[in-house]
DRENPA-3360 file (N, C-alpha, C; in nm, 2 decimals, always signed):
BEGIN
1 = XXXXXXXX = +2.34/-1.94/+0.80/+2.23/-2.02/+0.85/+2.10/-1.94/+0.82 ~ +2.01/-2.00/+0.74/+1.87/-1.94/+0.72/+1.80/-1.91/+0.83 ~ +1.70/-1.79/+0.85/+1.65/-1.74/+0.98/+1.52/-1.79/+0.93 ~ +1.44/-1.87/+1.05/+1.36/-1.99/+0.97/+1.27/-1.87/+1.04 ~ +1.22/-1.74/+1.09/+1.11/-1.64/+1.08/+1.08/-1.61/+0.99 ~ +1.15/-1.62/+0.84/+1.14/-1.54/+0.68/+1.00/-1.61/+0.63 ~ +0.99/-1.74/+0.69/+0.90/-1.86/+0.66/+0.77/-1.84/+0.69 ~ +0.75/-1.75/+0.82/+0.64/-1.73/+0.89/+0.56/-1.58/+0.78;
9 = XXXXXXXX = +0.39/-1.61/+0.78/+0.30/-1.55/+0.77/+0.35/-1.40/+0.88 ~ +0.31/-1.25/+0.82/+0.34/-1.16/+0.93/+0.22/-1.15/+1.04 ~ +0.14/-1.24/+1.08/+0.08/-1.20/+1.18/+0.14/-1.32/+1.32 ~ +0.25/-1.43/+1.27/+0.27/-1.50/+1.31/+0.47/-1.44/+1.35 ~ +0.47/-1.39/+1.34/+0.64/-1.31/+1.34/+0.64/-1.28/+1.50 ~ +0.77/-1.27/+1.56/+0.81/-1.24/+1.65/+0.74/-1.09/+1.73 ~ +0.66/-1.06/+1.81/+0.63/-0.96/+1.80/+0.74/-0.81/+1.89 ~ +0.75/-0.71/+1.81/+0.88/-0.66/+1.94/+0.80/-0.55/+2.00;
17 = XXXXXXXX = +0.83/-0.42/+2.14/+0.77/-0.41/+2.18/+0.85/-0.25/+2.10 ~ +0.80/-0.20/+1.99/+0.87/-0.08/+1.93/+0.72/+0.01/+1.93 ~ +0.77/+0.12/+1.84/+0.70/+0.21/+1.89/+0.57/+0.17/+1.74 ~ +0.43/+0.26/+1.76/+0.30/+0.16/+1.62/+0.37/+0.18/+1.52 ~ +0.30/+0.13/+1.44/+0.36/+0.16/+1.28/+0.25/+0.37/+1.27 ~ +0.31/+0.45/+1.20/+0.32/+0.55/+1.17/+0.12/+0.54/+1.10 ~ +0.11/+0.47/+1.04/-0.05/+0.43/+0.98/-0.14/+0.40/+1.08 ~ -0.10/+0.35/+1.21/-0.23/+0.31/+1.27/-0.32/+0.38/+1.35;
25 = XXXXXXXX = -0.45/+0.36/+1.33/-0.55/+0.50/+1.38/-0.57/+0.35/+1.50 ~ -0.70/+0.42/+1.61/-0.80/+0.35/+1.61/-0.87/+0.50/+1.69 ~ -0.98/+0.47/+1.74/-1.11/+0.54/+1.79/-1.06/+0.68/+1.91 ~ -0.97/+0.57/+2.00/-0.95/+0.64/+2.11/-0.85/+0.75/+2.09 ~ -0.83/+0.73/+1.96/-0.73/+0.88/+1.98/-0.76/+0.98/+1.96 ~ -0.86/+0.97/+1.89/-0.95/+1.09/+1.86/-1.06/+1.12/+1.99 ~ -1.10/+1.05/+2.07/-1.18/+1.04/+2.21/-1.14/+1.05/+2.30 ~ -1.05/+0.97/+2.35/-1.01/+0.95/+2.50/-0.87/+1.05/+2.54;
33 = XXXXXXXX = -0.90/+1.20/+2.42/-0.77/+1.28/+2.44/-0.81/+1.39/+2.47 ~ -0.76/+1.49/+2.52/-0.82/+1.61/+2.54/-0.71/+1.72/+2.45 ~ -0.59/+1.62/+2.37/-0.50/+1.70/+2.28/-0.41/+1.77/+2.36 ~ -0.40/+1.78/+2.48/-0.27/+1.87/+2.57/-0.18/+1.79/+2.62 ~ -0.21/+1.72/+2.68/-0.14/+1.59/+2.81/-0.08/+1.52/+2.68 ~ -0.09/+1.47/+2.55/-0.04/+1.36/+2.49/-0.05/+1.26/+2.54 ~ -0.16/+1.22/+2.67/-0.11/+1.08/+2.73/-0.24/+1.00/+2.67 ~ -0.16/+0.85/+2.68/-0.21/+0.80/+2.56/-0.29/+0.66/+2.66;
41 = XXXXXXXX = -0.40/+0.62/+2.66/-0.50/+0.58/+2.76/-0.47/+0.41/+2.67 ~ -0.49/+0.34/+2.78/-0.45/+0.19/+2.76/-0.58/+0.18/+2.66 ~ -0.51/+0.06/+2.49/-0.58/+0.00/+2.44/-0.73/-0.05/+2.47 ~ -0.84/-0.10/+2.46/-0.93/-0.20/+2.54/-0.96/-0.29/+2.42 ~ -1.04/-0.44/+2.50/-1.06/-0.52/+2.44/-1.13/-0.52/+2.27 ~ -1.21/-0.40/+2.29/-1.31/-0.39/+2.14/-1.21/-0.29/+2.09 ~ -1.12/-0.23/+2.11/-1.10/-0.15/+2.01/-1.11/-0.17/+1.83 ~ -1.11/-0.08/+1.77/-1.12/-0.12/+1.66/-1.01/-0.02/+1.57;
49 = XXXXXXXX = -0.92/-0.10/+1.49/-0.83/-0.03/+1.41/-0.84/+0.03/+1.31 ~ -0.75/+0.07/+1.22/-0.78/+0.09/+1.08/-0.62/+0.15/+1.06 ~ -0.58/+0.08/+0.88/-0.46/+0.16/+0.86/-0.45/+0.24/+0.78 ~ -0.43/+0.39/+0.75/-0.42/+0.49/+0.70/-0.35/+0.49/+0.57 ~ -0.29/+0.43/+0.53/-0.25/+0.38/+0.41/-0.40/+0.30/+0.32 ~ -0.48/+0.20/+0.38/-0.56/+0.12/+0.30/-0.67/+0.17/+0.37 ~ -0.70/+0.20/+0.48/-0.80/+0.29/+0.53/-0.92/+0.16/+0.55 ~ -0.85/+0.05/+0.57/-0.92/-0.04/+0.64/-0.93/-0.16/+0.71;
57 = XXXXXXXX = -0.96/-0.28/+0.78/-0.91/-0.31/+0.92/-0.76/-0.42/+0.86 ~ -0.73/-0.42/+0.74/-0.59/-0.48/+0.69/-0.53/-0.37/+0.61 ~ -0.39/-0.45/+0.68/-0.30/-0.32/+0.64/-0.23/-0.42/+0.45 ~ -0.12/-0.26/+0.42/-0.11/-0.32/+0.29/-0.06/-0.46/+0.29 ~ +0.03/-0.53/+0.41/+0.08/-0.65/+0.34/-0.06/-0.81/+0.37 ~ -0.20/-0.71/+0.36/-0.33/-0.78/+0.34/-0.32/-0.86/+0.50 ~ -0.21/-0.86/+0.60/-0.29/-0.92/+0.74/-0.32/-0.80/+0.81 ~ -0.45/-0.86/+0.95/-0.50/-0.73/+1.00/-0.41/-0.63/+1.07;
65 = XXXXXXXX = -0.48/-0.55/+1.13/-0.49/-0.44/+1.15/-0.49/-0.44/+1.32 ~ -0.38/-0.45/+1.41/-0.46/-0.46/+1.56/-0.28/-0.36/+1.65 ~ -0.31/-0.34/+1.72/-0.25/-0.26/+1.85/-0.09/-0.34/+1.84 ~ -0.09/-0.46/+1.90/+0.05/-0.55/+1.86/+0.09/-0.58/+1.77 ~ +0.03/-0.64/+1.67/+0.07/-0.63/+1.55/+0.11/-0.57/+1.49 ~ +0.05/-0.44/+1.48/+0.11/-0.30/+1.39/+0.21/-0.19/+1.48 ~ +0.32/-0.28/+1.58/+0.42/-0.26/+1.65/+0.53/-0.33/+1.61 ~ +0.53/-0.42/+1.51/+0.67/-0.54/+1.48/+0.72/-0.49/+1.33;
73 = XXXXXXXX = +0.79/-0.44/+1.34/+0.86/-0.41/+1.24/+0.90/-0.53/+1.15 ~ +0.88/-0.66/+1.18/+0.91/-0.72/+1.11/+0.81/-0.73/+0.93 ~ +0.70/-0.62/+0.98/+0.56/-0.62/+0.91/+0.65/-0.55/+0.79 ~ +0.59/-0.62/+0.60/+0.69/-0.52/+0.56/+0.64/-0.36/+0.55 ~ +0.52/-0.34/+0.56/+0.48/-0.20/+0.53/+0.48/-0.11/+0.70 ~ +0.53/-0.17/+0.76/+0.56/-0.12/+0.92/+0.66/+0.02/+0.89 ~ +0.63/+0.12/+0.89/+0.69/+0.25/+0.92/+0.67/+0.29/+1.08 ~ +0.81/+0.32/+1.14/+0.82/+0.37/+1.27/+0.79/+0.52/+1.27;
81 = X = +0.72/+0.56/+1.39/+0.67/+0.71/+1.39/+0.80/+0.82/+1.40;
% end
């Protein structure tokens, strides 16, 4: 039986709750850290991403760049950290 998600655009795919893709920056990680604790401060509404592969708000398979999305492995350029 065909898995009718193959069909779906990757911003539209099932999203799972895994660990980001290995590429994804955004602002607060470089800010909201003090580099000792590793603890990692809830997302907010404006954040802004970017992926380190294309080094800009779309990653390579050309859809954006955001917090959930670049968690679903289903993405094909999704590398787990």
């Amino acid at each position: 039986m065909a898995d009718p998600d193959n069909d779906l655009p990757p911003s539209e795919l099932p999203i799972a709750h895994e660990a980001p893709c290995r590429h994804l920056r955004h602002k607060g990680m470089y800010v909201y850290t003090d580099g000792i604790s590793g603890e990692s401060h809830q997302d907010y509404d404006n954040t802004i991403y970017w992926c380190l592969t294309t080094m800009k708000s779309f990653g390579p398979d050309d859809d954006m760049v955001d917090g959930p999305g670049c968690r679903n492995p289903g993405r094909t350029c999704y590398e787990a950290i």
